[in-house]
PDB file of N, CA, C and O in Angstrom:
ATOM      1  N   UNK A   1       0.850  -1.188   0.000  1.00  0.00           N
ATOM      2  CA  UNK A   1       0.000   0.000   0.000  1.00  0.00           C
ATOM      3  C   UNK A   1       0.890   1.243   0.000  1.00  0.00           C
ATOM      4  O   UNK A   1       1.580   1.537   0.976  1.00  0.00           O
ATOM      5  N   UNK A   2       0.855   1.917  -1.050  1.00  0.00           N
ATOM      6  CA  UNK A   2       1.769   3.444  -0.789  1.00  0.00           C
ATOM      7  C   UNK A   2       1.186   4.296   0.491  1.00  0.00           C
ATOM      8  O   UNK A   2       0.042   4.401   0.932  1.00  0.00           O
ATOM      9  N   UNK A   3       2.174   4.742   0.820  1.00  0.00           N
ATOM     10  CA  UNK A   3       1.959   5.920   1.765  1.00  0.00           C
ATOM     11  C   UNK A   3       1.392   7.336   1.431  1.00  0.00           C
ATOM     12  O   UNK A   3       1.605   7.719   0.281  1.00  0.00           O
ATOM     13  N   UNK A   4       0.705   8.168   2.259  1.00  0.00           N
ATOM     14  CA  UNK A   4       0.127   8.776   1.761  1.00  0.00           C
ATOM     15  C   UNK A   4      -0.182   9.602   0.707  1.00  0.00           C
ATOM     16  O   UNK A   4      -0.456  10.801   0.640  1.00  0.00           O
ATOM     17  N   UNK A   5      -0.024   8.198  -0.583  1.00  0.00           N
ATOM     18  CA  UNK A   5      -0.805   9.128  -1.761  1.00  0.00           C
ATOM     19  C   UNK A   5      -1.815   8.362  -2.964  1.00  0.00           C
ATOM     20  O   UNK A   5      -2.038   8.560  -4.158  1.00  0.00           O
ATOM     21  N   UNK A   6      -2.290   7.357  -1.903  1.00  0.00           N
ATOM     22  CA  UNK A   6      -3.439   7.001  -2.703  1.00  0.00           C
ATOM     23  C   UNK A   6      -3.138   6.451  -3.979  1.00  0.00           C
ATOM     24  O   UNK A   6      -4.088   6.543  -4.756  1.00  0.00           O
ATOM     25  N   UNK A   7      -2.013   5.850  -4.496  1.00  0.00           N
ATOM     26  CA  UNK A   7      -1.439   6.099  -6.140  1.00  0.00           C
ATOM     27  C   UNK A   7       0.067   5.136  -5.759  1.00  0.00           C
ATOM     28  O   UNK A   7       1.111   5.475  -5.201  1.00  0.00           O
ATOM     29  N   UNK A   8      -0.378   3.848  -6.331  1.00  0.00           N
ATOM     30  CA  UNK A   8       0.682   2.685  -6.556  1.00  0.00           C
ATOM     31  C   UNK A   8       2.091   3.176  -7.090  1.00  0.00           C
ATOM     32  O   UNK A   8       3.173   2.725  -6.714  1.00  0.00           O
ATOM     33  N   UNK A   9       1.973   3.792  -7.669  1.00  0.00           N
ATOM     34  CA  UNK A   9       3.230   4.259  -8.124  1.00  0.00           C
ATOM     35  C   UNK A   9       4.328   5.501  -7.647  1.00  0.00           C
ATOM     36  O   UNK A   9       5.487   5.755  -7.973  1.00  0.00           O
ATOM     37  N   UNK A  10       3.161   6.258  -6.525  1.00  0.00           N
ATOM     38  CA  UNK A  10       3.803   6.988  -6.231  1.00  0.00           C
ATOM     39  C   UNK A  10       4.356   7.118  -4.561  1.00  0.00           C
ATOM     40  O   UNK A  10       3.732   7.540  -3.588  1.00  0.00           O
ATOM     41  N   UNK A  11       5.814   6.567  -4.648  1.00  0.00           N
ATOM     42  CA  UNK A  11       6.165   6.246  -2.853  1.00  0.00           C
ATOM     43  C   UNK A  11       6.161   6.941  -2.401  1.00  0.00           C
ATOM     44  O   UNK A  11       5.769   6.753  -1.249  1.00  0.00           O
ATOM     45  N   UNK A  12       6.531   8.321  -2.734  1.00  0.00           N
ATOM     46  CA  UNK A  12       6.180   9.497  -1.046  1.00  0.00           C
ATOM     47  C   UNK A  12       6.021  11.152  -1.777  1.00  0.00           C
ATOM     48  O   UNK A  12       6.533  11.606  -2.801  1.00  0.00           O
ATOM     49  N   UNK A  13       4.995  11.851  -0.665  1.00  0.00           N
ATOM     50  CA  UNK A  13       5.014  13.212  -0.939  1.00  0.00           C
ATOM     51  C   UNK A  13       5.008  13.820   0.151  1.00  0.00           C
ATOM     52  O   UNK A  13       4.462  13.464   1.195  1.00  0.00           O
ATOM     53  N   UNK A  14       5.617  14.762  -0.052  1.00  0.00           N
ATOM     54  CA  UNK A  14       6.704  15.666   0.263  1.00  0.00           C
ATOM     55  C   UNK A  14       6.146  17.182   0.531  1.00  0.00           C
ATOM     56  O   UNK A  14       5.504  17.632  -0.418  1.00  0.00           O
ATOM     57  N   UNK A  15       6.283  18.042   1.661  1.00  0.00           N
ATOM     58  CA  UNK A  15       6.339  19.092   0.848  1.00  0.00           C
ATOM     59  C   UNK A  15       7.405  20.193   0.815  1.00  0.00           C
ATOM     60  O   UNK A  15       8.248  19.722   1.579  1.00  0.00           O
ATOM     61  N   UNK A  16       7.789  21.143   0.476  1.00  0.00           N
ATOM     62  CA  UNK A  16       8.979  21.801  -0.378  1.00  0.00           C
ATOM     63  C   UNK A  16       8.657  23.417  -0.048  1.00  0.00           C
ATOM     64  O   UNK A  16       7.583  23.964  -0.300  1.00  0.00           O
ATOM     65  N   UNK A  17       9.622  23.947   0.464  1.00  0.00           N
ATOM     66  CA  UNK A  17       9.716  25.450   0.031  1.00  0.00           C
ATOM     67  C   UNK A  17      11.508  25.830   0.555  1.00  0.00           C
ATOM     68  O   UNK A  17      11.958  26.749   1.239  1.00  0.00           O
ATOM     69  N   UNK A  18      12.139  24.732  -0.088  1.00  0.00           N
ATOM     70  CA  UNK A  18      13.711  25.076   0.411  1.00  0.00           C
ATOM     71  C   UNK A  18      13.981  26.336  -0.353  1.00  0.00           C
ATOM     72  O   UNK A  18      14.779  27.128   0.147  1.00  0.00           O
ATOM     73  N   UNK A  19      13.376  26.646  -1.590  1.00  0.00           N
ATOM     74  CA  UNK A  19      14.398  27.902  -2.143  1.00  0.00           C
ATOM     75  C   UNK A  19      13.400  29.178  -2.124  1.00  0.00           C
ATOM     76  O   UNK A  19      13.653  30.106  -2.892  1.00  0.00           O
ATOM     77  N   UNK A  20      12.122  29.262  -1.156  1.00  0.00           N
ATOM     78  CA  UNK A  20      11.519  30.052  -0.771  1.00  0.00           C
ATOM     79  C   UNK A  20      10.469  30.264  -1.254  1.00  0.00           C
ATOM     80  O   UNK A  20       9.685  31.126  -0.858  1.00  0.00           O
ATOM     81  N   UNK A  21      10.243  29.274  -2.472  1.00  0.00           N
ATOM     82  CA  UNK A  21       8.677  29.006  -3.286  1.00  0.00           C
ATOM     83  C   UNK A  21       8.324  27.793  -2.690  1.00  0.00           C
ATOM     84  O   UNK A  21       8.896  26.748  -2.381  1.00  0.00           O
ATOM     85  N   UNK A  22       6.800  28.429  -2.603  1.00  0.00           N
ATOM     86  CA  UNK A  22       6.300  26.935  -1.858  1.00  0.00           C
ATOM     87  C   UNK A  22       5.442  25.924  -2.832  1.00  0.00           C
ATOM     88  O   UNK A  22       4.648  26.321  -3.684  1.00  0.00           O
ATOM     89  N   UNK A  23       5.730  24.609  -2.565  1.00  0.00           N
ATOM     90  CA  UNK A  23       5.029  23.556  -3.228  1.00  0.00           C
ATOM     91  C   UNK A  23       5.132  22.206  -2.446  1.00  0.00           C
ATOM     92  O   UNK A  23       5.352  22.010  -1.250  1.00  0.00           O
ATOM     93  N   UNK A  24       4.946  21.473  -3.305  1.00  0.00           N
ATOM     94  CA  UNK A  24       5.288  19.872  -3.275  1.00  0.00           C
ATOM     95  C   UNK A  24       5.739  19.017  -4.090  1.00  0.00           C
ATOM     96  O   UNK A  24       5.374  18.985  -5.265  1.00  0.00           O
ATOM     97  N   UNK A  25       6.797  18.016  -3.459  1.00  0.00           N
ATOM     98  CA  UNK A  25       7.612  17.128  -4.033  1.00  0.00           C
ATOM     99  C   UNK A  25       6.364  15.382  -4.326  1.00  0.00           C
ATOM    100  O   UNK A  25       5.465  14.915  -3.626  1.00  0.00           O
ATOM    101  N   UNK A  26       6.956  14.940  -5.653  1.00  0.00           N
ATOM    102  CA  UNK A  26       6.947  13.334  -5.515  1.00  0.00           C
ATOM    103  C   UNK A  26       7.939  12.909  -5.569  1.00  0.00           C
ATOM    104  O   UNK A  26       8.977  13.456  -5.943  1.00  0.00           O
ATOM    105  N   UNK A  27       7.751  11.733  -5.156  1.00  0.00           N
ATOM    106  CA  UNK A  27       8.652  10.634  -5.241  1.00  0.00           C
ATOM    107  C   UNK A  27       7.979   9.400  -5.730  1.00  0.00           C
ATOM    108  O   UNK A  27       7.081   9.055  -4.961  1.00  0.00           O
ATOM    109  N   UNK A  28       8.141   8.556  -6.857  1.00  0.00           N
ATOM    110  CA  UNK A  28       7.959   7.737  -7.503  1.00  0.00           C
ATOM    111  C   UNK A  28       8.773   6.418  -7.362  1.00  0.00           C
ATOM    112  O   UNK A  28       9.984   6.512  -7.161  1.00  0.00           O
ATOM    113  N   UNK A  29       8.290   5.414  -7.437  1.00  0.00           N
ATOM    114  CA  UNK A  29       8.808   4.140  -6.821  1.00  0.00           C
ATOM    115  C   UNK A  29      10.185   3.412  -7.982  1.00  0.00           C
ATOM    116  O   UNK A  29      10.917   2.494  -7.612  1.00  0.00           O
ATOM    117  N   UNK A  30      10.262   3.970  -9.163  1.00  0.00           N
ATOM    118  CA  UNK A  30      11.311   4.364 -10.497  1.00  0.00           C
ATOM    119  C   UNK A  30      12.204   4.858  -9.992  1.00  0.00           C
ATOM    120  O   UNK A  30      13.272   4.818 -10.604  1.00  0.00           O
ATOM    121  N   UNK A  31      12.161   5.390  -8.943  1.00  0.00           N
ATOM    122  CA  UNK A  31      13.206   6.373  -8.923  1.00  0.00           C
ATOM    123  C   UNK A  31      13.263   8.316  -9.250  1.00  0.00           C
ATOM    124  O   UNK A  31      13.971   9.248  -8.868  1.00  0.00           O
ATOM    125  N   UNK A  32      12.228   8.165 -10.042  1.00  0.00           N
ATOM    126  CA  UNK A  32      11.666   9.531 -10.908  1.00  0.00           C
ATOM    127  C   UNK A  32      11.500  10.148  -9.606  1.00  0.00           C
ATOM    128  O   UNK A  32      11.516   9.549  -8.531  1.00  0.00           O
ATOM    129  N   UNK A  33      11.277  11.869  -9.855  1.00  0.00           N
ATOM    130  CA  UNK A  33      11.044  12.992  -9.043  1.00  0.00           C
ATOM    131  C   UNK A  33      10.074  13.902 -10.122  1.00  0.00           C
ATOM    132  O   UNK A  33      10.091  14.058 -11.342  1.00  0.00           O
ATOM    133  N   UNK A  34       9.259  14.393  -9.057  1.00  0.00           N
ATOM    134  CA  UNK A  34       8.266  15.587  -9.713  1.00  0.00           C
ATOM    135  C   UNK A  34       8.484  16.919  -8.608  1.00  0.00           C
ATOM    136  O   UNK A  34       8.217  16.569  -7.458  1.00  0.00           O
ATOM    137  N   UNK A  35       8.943  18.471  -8.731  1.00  0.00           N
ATOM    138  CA  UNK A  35       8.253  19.110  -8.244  1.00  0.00           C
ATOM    139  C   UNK A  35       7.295  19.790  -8.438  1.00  0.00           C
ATOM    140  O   UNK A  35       7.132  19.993  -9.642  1.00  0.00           O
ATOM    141  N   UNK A  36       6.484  20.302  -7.738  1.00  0.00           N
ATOM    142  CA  UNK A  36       4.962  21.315  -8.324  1.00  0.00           C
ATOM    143  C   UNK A  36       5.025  22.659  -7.447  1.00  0.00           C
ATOM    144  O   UNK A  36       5.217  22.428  -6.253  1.00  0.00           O
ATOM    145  N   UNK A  37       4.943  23.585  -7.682  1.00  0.00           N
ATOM    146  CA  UNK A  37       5.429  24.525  -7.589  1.00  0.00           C
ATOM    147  C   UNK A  37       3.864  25.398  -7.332  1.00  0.00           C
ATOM    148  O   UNK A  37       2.939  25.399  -8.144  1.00  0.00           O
ATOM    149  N   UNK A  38       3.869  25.871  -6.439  1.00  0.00           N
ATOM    150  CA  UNK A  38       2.155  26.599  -6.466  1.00  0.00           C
ATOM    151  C   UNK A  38       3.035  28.210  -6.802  1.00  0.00           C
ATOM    152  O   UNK A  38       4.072  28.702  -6.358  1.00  0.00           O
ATOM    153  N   UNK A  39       1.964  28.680  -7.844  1.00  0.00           N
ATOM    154  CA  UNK A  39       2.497  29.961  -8.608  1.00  0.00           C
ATOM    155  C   UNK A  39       1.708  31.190  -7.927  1.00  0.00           C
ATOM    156  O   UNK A  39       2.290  32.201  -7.536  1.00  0.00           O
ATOM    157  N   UNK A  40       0.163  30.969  -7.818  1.00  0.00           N
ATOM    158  CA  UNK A  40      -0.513  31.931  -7.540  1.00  0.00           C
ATOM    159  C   UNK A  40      -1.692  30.564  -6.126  1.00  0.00           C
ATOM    160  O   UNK A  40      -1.795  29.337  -6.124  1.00  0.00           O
ATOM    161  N   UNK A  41      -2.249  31.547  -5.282  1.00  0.00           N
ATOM    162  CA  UNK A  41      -3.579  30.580  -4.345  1.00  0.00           C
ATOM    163  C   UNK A  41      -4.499  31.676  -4.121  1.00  0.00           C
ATOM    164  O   UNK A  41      -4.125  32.755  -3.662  1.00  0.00           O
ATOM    165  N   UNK A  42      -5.852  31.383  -4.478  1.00  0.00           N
ATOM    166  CA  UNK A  42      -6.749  32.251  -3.933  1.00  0.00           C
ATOM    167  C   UNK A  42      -8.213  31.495  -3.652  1.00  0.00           C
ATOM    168  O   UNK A  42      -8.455  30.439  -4.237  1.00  0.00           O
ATOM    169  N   UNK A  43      -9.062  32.015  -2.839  1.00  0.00           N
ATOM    170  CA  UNK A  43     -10.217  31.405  -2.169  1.00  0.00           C
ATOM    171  C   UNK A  43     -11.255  31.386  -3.364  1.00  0.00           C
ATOM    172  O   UNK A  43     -10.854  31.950  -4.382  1.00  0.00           O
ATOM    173  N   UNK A  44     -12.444  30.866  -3.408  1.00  0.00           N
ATOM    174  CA  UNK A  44     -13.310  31.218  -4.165  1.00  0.00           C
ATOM    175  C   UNK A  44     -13.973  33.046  -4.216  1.00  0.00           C
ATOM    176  O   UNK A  44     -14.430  33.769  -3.331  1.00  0.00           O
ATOM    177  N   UNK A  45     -13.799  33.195  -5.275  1.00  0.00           N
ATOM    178  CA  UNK A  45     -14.400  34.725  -5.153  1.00  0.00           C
ATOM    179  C   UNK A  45     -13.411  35.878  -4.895  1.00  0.00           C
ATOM    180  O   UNK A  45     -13.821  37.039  -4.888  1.00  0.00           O
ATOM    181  N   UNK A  46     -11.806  35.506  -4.633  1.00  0.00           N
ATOM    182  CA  UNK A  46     -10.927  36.156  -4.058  1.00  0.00           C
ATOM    183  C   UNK A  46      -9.694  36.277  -5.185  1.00  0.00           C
ATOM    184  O   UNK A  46      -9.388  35.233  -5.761  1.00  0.00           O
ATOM    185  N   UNK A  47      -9.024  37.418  -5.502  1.00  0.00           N
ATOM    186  CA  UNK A  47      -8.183  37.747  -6.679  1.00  0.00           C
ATOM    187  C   UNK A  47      -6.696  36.771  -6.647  1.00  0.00           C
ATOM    188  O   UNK A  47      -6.560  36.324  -5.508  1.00  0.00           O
ATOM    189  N   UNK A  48      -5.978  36.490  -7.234  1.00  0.00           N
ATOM    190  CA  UNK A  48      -4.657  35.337  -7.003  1.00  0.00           C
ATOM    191  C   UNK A  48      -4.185  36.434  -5.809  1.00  0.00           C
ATOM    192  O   UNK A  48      -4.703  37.512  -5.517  1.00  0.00           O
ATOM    193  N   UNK A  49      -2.797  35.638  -5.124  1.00  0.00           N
ATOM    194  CA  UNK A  49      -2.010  36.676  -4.702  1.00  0.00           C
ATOM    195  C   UNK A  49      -0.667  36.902  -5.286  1.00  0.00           C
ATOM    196  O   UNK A  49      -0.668  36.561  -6.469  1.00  0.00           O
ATOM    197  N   UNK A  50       0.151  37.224  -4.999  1.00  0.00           N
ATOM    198  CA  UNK A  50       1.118  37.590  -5.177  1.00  0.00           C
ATOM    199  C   UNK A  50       1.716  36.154  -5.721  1.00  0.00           C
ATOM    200  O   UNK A  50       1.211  35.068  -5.436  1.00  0.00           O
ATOM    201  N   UNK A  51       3.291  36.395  -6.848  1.00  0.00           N
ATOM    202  CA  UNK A  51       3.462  34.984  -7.031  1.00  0.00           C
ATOM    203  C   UNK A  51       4.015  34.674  -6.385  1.00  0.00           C
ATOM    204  O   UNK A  51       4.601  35.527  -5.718  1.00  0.00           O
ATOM    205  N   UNK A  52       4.263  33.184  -6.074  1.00  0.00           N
ATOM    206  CA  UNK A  52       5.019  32.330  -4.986  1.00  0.00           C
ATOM    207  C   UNK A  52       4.778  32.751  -3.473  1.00  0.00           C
ATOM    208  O   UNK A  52       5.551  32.569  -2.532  1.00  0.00           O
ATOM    209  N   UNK A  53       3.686  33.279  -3.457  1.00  0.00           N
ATOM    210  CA  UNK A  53       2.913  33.712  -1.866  1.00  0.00           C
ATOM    211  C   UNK A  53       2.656  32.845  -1.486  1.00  0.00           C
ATOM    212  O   UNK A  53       3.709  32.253  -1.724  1.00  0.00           O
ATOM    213  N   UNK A  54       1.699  31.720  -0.740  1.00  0.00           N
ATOM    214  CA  UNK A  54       0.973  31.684  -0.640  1.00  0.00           C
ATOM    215  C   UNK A  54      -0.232  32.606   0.378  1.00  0.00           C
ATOM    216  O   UNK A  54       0.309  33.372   1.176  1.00  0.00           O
ATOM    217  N   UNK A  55      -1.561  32.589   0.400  1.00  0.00           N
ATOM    218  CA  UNK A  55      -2.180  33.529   1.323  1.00  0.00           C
ATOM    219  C   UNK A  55      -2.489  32.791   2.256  1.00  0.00           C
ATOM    220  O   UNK A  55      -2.445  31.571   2.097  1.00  0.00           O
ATOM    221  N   UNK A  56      -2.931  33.430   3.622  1.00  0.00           N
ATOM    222  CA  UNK A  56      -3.106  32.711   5.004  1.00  0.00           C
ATOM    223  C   UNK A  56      -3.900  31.290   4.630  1.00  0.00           C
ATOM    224  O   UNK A  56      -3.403  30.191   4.874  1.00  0.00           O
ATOM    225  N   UNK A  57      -4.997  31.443   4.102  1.00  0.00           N
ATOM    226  CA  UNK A  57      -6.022  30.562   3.491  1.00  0.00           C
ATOM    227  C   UNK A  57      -6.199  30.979   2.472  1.00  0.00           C
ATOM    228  O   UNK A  57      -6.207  32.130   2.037  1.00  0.00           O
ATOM    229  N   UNK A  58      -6.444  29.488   1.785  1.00  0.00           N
ATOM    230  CA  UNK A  58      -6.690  29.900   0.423  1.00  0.00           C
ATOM    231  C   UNK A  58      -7.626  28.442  -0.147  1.00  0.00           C
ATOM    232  O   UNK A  58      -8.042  28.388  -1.304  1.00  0.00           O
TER     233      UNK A  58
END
């Protein structure tokens, strides 16, 4: 059973803001790597924020 990500193939996630953008890492059972990178976050009804912000809630 993978760990928390629901998805056979994918062994672990991660999350990431070493170079001061925040996101999340995979890790794939290959060996492979993904990062994802959140660019903009905003609520329903609410304008993006700033890039690589994220806002309190979003």
């Amino acid at each position: 059973m993978p760990p928390n990500s629901g998805c056979g193939e994918i062994a672990l996630v991660y999350p990431c803001t070493d170079d001061g953008h925040p996101g999340f890492g995979l890790q794939f059972h290959n060996g492979a790597r993904v990062f994802c990178l959140f660019v903009h976050s905003a609520r329903p009804g609410q304008s993006p924020g700033v890039k690589y912000e994220l806002q309190a809630a979003f």
